[in-house]
C-alpha positions in Angstrom: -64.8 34.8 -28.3 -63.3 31.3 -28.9 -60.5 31.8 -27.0 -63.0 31.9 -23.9 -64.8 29.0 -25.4 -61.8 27.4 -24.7 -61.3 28.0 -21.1 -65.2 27.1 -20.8 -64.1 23.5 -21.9 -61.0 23.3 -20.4 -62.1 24.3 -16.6 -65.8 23.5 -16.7 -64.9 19.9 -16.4 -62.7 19.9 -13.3 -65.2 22.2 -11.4 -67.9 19.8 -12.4 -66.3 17.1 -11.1 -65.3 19.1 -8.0 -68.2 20.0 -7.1 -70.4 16.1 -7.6 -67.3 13.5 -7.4 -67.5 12.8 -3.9 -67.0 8.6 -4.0 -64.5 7.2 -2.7 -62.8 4.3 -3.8 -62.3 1.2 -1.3 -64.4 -1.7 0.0 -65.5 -1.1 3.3 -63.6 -2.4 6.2 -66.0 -4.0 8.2 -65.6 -6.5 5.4 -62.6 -7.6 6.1 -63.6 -9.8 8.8 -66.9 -10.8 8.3 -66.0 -14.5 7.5 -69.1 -15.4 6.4 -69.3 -13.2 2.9 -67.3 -14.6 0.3 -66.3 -11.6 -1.2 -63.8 -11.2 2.1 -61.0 -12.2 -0.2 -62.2 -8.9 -2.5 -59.7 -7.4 0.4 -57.2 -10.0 0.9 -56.5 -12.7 -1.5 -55.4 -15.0 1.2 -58.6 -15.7 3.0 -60.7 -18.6 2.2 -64.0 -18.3 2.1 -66.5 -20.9 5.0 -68.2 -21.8 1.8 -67.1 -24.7 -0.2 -68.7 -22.5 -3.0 -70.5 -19.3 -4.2 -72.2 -17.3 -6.9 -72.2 -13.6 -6.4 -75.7 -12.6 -8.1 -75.6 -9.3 -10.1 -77.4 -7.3 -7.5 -74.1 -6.6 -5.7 -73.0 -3.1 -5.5 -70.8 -1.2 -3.7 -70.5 2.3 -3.3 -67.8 4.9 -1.4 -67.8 8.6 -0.3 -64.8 10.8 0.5 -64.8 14.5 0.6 -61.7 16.4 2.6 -64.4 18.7 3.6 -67.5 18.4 6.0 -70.6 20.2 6.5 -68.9 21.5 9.3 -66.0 22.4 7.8 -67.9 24.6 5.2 -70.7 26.2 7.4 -68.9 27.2 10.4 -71.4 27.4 13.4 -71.4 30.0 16.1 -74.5 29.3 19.1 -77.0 28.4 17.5 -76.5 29.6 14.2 -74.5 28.5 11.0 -72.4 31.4 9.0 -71.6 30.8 5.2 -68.0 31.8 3.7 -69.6 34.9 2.5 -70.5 36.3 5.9 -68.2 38.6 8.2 -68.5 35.8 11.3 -66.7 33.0 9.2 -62.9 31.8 10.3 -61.1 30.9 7.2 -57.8 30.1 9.4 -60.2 26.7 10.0 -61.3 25.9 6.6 -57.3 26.1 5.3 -56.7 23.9 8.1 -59.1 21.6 7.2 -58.2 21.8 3.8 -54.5 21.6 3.8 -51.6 22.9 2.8 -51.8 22.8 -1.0 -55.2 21.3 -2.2 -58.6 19.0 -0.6 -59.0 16.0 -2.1 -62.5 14.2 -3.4 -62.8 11.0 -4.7 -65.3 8.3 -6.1 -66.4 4.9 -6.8 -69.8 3.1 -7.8 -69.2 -0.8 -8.3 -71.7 -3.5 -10.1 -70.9 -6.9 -9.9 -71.9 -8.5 -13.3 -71.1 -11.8 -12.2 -69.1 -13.7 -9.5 -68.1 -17.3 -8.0 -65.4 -19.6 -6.7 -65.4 -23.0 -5.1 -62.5 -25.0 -2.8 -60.2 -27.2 -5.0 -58.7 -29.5 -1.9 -56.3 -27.0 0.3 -56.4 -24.1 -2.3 -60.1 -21.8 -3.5 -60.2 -20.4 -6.5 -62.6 -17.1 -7.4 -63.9 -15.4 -10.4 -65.1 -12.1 -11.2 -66.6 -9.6 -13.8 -67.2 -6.3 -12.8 -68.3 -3.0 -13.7 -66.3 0.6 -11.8 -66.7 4.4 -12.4 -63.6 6.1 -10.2 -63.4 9.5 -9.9 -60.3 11.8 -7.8 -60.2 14.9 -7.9 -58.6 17.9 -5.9 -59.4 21.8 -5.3 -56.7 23.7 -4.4 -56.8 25.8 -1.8 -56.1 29.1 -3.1 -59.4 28.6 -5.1 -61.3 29.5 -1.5 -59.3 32.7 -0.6 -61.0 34.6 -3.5 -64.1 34.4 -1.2 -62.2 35.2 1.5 -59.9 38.0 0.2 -61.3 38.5 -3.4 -58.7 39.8 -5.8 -56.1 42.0 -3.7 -53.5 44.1 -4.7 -49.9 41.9 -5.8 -51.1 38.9 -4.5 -50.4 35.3 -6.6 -53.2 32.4 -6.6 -51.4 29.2 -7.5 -54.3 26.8 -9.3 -51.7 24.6 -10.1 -52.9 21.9 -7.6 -56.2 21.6 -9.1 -56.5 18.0 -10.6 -58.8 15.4 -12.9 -58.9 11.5 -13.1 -62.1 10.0 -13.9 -62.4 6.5 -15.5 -64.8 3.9 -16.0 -63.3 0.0 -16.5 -64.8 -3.3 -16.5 -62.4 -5.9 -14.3 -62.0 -9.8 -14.6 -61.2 -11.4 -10.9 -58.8 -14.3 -11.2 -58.2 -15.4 -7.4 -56.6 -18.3 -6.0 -55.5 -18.8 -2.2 -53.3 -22.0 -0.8 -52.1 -23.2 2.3 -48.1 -22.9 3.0 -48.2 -24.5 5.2 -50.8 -25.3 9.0 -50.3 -21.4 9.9 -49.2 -19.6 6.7 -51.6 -19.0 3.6 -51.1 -16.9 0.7 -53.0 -15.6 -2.3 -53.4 -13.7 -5.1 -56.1 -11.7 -7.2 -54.9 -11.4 -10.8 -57.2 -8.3 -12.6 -56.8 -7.9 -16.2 -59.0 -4.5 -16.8 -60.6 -3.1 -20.5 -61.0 1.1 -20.1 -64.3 2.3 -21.3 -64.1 5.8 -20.9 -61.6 8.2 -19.4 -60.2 12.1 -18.2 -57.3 13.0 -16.5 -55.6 15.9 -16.5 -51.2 17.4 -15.5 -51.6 20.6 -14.8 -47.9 22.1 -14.6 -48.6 25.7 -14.0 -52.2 27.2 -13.7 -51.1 31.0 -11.6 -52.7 34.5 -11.5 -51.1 37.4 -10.6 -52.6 40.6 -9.4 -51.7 44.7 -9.7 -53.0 47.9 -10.0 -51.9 48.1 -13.4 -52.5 44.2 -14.7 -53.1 40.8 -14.2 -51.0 38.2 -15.2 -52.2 35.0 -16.1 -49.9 31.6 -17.1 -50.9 28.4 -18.0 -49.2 25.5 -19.1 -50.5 21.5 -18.8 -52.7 19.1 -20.7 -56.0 17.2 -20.5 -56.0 13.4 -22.1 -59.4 12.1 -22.6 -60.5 8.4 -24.2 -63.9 9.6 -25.2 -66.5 9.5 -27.9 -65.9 12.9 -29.2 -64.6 15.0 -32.4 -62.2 17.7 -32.4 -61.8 20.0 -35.0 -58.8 22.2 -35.6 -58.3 25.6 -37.2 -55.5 26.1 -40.4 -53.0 26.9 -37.4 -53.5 23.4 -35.8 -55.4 25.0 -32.7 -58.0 23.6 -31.4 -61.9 24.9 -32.6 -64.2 23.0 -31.7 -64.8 19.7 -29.0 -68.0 17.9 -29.3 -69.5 14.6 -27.6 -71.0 12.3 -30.5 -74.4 11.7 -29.5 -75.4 9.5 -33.1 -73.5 6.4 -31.9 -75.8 3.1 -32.7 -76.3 0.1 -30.2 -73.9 -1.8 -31.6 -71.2 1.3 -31.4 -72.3 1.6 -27.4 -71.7 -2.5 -27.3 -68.5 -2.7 -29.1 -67.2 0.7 -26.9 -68.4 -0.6 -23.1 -68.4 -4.6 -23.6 -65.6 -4.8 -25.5 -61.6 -5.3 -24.7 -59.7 -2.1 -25.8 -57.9 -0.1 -23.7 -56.2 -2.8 -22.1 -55.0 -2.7 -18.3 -53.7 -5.2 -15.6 -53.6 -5.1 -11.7 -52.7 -7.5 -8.6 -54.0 -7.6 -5.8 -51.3 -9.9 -3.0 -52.2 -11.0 0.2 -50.9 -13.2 3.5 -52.5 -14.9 6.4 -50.1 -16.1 9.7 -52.2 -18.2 12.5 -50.2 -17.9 15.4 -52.8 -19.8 17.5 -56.1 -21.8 16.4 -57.5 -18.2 18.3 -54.8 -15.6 16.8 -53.9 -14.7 13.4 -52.5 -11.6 11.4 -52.9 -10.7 7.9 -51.6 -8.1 5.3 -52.6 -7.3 1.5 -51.6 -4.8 -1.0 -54.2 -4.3 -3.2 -55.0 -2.6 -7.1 -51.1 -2.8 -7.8 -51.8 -1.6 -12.1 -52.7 0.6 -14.3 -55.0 0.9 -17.3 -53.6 1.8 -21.1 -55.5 3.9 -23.5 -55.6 3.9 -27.2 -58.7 4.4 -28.5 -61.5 7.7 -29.4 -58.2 9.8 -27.9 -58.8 13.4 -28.1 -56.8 15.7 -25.8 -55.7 18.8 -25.4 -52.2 21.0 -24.5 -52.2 24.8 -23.1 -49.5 27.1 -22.5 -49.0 30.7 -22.2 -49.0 33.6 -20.9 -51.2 36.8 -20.7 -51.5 40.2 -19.0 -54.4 41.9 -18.6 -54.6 45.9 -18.1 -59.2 46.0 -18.4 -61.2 46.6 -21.1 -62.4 50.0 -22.2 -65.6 50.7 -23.8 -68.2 53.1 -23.9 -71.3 52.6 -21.1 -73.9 54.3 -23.8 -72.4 51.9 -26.9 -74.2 48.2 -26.4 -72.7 46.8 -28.8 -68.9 48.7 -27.5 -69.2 46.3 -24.6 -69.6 42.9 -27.1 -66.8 44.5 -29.1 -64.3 44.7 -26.0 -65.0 41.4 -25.1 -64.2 39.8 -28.7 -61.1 42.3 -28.8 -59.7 40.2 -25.4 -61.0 36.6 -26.8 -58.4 37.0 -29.9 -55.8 38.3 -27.4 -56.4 35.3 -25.6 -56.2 33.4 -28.5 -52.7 34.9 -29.9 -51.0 34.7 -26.1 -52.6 31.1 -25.0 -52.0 28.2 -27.0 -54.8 25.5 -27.1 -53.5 22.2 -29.3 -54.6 19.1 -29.8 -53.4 16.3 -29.3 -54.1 12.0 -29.4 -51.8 10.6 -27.2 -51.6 7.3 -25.6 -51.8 7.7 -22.1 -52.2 5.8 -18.8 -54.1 6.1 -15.2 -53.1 4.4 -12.6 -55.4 2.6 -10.0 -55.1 3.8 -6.2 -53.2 1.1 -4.2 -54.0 0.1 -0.8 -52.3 -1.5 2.1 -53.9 -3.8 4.8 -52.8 -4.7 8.0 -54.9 -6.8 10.3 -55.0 -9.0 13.3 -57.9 -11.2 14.8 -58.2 -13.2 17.8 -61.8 -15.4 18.4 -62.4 -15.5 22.0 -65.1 -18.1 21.2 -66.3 -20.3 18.3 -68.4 -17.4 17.4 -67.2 -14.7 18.8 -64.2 -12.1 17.2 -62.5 -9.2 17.6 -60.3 -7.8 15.0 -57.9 -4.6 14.1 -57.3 -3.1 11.1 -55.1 -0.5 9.7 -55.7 0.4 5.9 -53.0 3.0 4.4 -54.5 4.1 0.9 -51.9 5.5 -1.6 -52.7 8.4 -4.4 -49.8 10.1 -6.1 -47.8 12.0 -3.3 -50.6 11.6 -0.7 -52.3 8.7 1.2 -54.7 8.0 3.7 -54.6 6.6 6.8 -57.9 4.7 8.8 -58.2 2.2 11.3 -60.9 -0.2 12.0 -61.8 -2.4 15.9 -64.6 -4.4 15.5 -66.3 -7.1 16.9 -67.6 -9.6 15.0 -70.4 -11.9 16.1 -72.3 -15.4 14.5 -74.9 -16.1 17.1 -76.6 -18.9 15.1 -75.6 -20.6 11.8 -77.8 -18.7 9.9 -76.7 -14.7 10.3 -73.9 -13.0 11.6 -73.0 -9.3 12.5 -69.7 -7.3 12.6 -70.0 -3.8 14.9 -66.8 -1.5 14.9 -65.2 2.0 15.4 -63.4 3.6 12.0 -61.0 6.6 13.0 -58.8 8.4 10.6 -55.4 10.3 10.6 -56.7 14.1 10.8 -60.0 12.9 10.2 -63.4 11.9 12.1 -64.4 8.9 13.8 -67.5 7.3 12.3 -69.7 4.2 13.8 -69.7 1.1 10.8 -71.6 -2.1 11.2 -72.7 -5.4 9.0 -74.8 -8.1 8.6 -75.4 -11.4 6.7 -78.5 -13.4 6.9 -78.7 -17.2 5.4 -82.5 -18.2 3.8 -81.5 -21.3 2.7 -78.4 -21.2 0.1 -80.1 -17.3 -0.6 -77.2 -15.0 1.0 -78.1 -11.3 2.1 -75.6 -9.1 3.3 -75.3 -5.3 3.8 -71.9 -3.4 5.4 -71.6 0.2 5.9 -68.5 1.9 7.1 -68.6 5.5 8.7 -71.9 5.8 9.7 -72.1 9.4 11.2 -72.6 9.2 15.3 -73.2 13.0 15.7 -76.4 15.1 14.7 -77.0 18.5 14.2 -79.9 21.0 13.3 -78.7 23.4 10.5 -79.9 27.0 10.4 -79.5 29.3 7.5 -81.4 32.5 7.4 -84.1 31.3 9.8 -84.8 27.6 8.7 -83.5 24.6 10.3 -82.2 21.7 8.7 -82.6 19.1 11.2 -80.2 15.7 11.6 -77.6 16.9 9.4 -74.1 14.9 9.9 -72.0 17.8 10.6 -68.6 15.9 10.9 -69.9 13.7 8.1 -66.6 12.9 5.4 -67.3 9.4 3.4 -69.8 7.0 3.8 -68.9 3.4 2.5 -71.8 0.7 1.4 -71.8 -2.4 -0.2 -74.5 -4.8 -0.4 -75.9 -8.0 -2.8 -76.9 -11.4 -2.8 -75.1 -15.0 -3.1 -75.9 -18.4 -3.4 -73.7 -20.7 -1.1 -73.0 -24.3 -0.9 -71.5 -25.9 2.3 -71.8 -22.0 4.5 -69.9 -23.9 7.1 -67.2 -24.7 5.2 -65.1 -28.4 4.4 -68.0 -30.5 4.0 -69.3 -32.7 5.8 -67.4 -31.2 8.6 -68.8 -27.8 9.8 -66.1 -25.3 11.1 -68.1 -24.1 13.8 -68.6 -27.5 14.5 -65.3 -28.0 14.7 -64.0 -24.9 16.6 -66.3 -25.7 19.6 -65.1 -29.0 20.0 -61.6 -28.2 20.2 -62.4 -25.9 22.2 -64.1 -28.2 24.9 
């Protein structure tokens, strides 16, 4: 039974990773205008930060959710009660929609910032970065649900070619500088140079199963590239027999694999402020513009083939007839299907992001900005937009409060703070904070405040020391605002 040994390695992967990698992978956008965190030119190069300098501390993390499918959108609710896809009652017409056309898509991120800084240099700021990221994007297709819907019908082709893998981790050096053009215009740049630690992705060409009376027809044909620490071992024919994780690495092998510089990468991040007015101003940035090469611990694998299936006979009083008939179809498997290895170089690409914003301050401390935020995967992107309102009663904390709606999505609450204890900097943003509540009943027991319309949930918190939180010093910008303003 190799030959099914295979498929186990090949497919338990991506419906792992289906089924937990629901991160998503941006900053959130209550961010964007919240002047007083440094980490605002994170988003767009461009902007300045108040302070005249920073240290991000290493408690700063951020972490994104994105699933293409809600609570609601899997347990479909009719009165009071919630119906699974297994039960009679369930609409699959609204989970396809919900789904799409081809495939859902799921995505993830977890960021650490190891350390951070930047200080003003005259007109221009200048900001440094080290940081740790785990991305994960996956997608399901959507003939995957119809076998609970339909099961295995007569002459009917499930295409599983939309089924997908990219999961990395990377460590990132910021290199960000921002200058004035000119009295309105100010540009910047963030230039990433990124070392891969660990990767999968997978280009699955044809992945289809055909049913009849008579047989099934299965036909495979793609390749999984991984940068791992693992051993493969092949058989005489060159196929693949064995793929195992190596869990006898030392300290020093985890230090020189996850703090060191192979598996080079670079990425840009490009960003523009215009002030029309002292009160209005627009701004744009295109952000994680690169990709990441790998060329070490590569161990990958290629499929292709073709199979048809007519059953298995065996005899119901024979025990060991049954474990007999399943060998017999692993080696027809194994003649049919072709599983090769392979140590390619390979690349992944990050996930680009457009920005377009536009703030006007109706007083010294009081904002209100719009944001649009396009973000760009293969043939797909999504599409969000942010109004918010963005508040600094006193010198020492500050709030942003906003509405996030989506293209053929939800629309979530997202707020923010930042609070001043001295130089000591706090600040915590969430975007799509669910609005709606609902109980859950399954079989008799409610669930209560469950976010049924809940999609992705974005946080990012930590701590920084500032110098000069006002800004040009000796000359507070507040300050200076309100008496212009007089």
């Amino acid at each position: 039974m190799k030959s099914i040994s295979y498929l186990y390695y090949l497919l338990l992967p991506l419906l792992l990773l289906g089924a937990s990698a629901s991160l998503r992978a941006q900053d959130p956008m209550a961010l964007y205008f919240m002047e007083t965190v440094p980490q605002t030119s994170r988003i767009n190069p461009a902007f300045q930060p108040r302070a005249n300098g920073f240290v991000s501390l290493p408690a700063s993390v951020g972490v994104d959710f994105r699933s293409g499918l809600s609570v609601k959108d899997i347990f479909q609710k009719h009165g009071d009660r919630w119906y699974l896809p297994i039960e009679r009652q369930y609409d699959y017409k609204k989970l396809y929609k919900s789904i799409g056309r081809k495939a859902t898509m799921i995505n993830a991120r977890v960021e650490w910032d190891l350390l951070g800084f930047g200080f003003r240099t005259g007109k221009g700021y200048v900001t440094f970065g080290v940081s740790e990221h785990v991305v994960g994007v996956s997608s399901l297709p959507s003939d995957l649900f119809k076998i609970s819907e339909t099961g295995f019908p007569d002459n009917t082709r499930l295409d599983f070619s939309p089924m997908r893998i990219h999961a990395m981790a990377y460590k990132q050096i910021l290199i960000g500088y921002s200058h004035p053009i000119n009295e309105k215009l100010t540009i910047g740049v963030n230039l990433k140079p990124l070392f891969g630690q660990v990767a999968a992705t997978t280009k699955i060409r044809t992945f289809s199963i055909k049913t009849g009376l008579n047989e099934w027809s299965v036909e495979v044909e793609g390749d999984a590239y991984t940068s791992l620490p693992a051993t493969m071992t092949e058989d005489e024919d060159g196929d693949l027999k064995e793929f195992e994780f190596q869990d006898d690495l030392e300290t020093a092998d985890y230090i020189s694999k996850y703090a060191g510089f192979s598996n080079p990468g670079f990425a840009v991040d490009l960003g523009a402020v215009y002030a029309f007015t002292e009160r209005l101003s627009v701004s744009a940035a295109l952000n994680n513009l690169g990709f990441i090469s790998w060329k070490q611990d590569l161990n990958g694998v290629s499929f292709r083939g073709q199979y048809a299936f007519k059953g298995i006979e065996y005899n119901t009083a024979d025990d060991d007839d049954i474990d007999n008939a399943w060998e017999a179809l692993g080696d027809s498997l194994k003649n049919v299907i072709y599983f090769g290895t392979q140590h390619k170089k390979f690349k992944t690409a990050l996930t680009p992001s457009l920005y377009l914003g536009a703030s006007y301050r109706l007083t010294p401390a009081i904002s209100v900005g719009l944001l649009s935020r396009s973000v760009f995967w293969k043939k797909a992107f999504h599409q969000s937009f942010n109004l918010s309102l963005n508040l600094q009663p006193y010198s020492f904390v500050s709030f942003n409060i906003g509405i996030n709606t989506q293209i053929k999505g939800n629309t979530y609450f997202g707020t923010g703070f930042s609070l001043f204890l001295g130089p000591l900097q706090f600040y915590l943003i969430s975007d799509y904070l669910p609005i709606r509540y609902s109980t859950l009943t399954l079989d008799g027991d409610k669930i209560p405040f469950v976010p049924e319309r809940q999609k992705e949930i974005t946080i990012r918190t930590g701590l920084n020391l500032v110098f000069g939180k006002h800004g040009y010093v000796n000359s507070a910008m507040l300050e200076k605002r309100a008496n212009q303003w007089k």
